[in-house]
C-alpha positions as CSV (number, residue, x, y, z in Angstrom):
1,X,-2.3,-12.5,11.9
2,X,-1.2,-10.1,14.0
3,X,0.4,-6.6,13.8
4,X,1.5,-3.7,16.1
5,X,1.7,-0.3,14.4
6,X,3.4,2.6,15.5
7,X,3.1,6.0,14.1
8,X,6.9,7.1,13.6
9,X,9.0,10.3,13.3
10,X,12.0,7.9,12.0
11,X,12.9,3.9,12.3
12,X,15.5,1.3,11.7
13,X,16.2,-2.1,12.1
14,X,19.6,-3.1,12.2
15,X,21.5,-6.4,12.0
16,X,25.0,-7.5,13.1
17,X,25.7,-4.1,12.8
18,X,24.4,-3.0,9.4
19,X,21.3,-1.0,8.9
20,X,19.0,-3.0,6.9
21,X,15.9,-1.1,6.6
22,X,15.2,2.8,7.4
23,X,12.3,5.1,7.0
24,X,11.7,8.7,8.1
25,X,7.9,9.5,9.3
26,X,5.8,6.8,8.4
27,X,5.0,3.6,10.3
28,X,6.6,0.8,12.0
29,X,4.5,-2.2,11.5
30,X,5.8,-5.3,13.8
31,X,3.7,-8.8,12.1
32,X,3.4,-11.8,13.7
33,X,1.5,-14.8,11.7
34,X,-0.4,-18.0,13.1
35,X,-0.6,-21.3,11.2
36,X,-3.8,-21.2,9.2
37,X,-2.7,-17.8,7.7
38,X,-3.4,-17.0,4.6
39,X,-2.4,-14.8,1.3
40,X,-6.5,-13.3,2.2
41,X,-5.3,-12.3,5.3
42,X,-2.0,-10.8,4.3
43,X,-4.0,-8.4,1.7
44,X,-6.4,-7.5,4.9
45,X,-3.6,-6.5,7.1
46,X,-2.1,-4.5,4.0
47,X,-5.1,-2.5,2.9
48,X,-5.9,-1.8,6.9
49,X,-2.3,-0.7,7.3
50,X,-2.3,1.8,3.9
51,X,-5.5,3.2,4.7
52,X,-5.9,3.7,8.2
53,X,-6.2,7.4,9.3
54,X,-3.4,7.7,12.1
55,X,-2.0,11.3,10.4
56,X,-3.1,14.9,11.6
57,X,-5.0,16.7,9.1
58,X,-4.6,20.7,9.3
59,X,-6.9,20.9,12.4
60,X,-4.6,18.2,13.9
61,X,-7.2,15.2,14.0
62,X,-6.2,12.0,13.0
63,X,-7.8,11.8,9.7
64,X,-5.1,11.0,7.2
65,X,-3.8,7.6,6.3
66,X,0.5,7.2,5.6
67,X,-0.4,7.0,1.5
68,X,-1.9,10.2,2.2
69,X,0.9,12.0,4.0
70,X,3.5,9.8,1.9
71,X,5.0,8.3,4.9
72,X,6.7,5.0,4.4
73,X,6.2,2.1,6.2
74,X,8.6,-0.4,7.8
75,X,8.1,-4.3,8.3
76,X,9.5,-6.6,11.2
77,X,8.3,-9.7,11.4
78,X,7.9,-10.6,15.4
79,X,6.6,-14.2,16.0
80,X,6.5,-13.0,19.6
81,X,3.9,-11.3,19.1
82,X,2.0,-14.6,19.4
83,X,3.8,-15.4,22.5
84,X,1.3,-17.2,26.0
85,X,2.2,-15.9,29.4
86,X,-0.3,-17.3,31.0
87,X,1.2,-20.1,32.7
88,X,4.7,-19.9,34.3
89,X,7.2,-17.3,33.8
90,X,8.9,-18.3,30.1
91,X,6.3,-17.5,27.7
92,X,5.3,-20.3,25.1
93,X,5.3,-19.0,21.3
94,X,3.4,-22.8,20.1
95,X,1.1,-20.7,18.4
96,X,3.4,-18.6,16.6
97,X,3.8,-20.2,12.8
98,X,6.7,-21.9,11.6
99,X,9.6,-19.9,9.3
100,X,8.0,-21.8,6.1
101,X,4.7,-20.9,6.9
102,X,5.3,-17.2,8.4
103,X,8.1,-16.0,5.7
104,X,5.8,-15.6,3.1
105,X,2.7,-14.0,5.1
106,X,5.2,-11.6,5.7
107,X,6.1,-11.1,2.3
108,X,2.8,-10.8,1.0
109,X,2.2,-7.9,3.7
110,X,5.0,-6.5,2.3
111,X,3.8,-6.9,-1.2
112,X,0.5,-5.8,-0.1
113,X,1.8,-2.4,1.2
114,X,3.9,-1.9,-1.9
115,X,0.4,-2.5,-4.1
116,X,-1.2,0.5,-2.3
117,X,1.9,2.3,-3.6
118,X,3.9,2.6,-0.1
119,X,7.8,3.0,0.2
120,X,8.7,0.2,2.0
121,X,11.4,-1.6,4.1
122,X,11.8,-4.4,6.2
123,X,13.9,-6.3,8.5
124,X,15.8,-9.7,8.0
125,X,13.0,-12.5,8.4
126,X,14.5,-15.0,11.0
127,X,17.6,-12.4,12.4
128,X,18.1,-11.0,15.6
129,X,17.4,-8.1,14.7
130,X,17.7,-4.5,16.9
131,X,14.4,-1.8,16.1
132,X,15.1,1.5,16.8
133,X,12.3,3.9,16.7
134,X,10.9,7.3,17.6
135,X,7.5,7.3,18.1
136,X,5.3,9.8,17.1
137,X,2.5,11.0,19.3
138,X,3.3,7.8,20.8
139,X,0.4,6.3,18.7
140,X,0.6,2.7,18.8
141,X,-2.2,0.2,17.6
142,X,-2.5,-3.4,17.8
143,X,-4.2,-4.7,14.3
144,X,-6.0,-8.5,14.4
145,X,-6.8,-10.7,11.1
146,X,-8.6,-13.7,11.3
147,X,-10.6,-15.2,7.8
148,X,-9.4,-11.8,5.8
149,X,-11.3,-10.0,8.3
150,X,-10.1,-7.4,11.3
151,X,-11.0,-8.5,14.3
């Protein structure tokens, strides 16, 4: 499993038009999931997500998590985040899971997040989908799980 987190000042993710999930500072949290993902893995991701320290304290280090701050958090799923460029020039997403297999890893990150009592939205599993964002420092962090464990 896979994630890219960006500290925020405000997102949205929008589809055909409508606004489907919107959060003021917090995190955008783009997840992409690989067959052989599991529920373990999903609960990793969460926990790194709601307690990693990505917030200024009051000497302005990063030393405050979003559960801290009470930031919400918003979930995309993004099976391209699994995408191989190394051959050609049309990248190949055969590692990316399937809907069946990815909908509910991405649900249980969601549930996850909601467990370490985060506000939380998310986009339309499956939808083209537009992410608008303003990103805040910029801070952005990629996030590996492999066998419930960050990698």
């Amino acid at each position: 499993m896979r994630a890219v987190l960006q500290r925020v000042t405000r997102a949205s993710v929008t589809v055909e038009g409508q606004v489907v999930g919107e959060i003021g500072a917090g995190l955008l949290v783009l997840v992409g999931v690989v067959d052989g993902d599991d529920p373990a893995d999903a609960q990793a991701l969460a926990a790194k997500i709601a307690e990693l320290r990505v917030f200024a304290d009051l000497e302005g280090k990063m030393n405050r998590s979003v559960t801290e701050v009470g930031g919400a958090v918003l979930v995309v799923s993004q099976f391209t985040l699994y995408g191989d460029v190394r051959r050609g020039r049309r990248p190949s997403f055969t590692r990316a899971a399937p809907p069946e297999v990815a909908r509910p890893m991405v649900a249980a990150v969601v549930a996850g997040l909601r467990e370490h009592g985060l506000a939380v939205e998310q986009g339309v599993f499956g939808a083209h989908m537009t992410v608008a964002l303003v990103n805040d420092g910029p801070v952005t962090l990629v996030i590996e799980v492999e066998g419930a464990r960050i990698i």
